[in-house]
Structure formats: structure tokens, C-alpha cells
N, C-alpha and C positions, 0 to 999 in steps of 0.2 A: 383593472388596467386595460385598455384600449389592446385591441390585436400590434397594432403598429409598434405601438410602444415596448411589448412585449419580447417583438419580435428584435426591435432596434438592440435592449436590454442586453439580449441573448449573445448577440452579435457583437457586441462591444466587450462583454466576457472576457469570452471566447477568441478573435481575432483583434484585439486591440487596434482599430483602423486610423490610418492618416486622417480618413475623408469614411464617413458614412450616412449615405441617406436612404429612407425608408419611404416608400410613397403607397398610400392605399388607391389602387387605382381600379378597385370595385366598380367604382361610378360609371366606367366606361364599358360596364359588361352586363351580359343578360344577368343581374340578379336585384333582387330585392333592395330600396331602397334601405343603409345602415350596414347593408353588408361590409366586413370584412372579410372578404375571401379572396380575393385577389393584389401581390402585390409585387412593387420591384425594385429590389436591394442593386446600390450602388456603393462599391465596397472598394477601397485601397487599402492595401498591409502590406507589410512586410513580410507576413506572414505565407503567400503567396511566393516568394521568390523561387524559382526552379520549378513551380507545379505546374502541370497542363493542366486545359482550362477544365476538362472531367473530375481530375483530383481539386480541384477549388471546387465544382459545384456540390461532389461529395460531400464535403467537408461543410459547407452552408447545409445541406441537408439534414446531415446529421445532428448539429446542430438545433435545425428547426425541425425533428422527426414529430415532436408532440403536434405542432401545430398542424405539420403537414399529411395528418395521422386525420386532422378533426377540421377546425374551420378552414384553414387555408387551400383553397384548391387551388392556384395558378403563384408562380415564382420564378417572374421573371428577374435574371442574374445578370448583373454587368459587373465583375468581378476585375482587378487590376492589381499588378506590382504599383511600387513607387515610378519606377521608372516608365513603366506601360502609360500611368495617369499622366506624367507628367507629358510625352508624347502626345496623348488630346487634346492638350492643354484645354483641363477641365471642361468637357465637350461630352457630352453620353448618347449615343444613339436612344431616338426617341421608342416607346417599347410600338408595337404595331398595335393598329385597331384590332376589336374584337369584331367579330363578322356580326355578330346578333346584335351590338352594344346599340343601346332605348330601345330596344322593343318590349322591356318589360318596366311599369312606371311603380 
């Protein structure tokens, strides 16, 4: 099974989401082409209701401890109520460049 996939898997468990997307966005960083080590979960639940945004990203962590233990080194979170997504109206800030991203081919 694919990093992403795994990771998506986990996450659906566990936070049963409105809306969840999974992006491997490796590509845009110093590492080796096929990497998956870099990624960013775009997450609405219900599950979320009442929580600061620390206690959500705990909770994804935890969740993803093995992966974040071993391949995955960067996890970027954009984390939402129902209510919070619907205010975006489905809109996600883009994740930022990596400083180094293509210097390694």
C-alpha cells in the first residue's frame, strides 16, 4: 500500500471525515525522486467540534505516530469543523514552497 493511501486509511478510521484529502507533495522538496515523505491532510469532522487547533493536530499525530516515527517527515495540517469548512467555502490555503525544492533530481 502506497504511503498516501495508508495514511488516508488511518484517517478515515479514526475521524470519520465530511471531506478528506491526502496529497503527497514530496515532489516539491529536497528529496529523492518516489519519495513519500512529505505530505498534507485536508481534514473536516465533526469530530473537531470544540477542539483548538493543537488538540486536532495532536490527535492526527497520534494517529499517524508509526508513519511519523519512520517515512514521513513533514505534515502539513489543515484541519476544520463543519462549520469552519463551510466558511471557505471549500478553499484551502496553498501549503508554502520548500526553500531547497529541485535541487535534488
Amino acid at each position: 500500500m502506497m504511503m498516501r493511501e495508508q495514511i488516508e486509511k488511518k484517517i478515515r478510521v479514526e475521524f470519520t471525515p465530511l471531506y478528506l484529502e491526502v496529497v503527497d507533495e514530496s515532489y516539491r522538496h529536497n528529496v529523492l525522486a518516489g519519495s513519500e515523505s512529505h505530505f498534507k491532510v485536508v481534514l473536516v469532522s465533526d469530530r473537531f467540534n470544540g477542539e483548538r487547533i493543537l488538540s486536532r493536530h495532536r490527535a492526527i499525530y497520534g494517529v499517524l505516530e508509526d508513519e511519523l516515527a519512520g517515512p514521513v517527515h513533514a505534515l502539513a495540517l489543515q484541519i476544520y469543523t463543519v462549520k469552519e469548512w463551510e466558511g471557505l467555502q471549500d478553499t484551502v490555503p496553498a501549503s508554502p514552497l520548500c526553500h531547497s525544492a529541485g535541487l535534488m533530481a
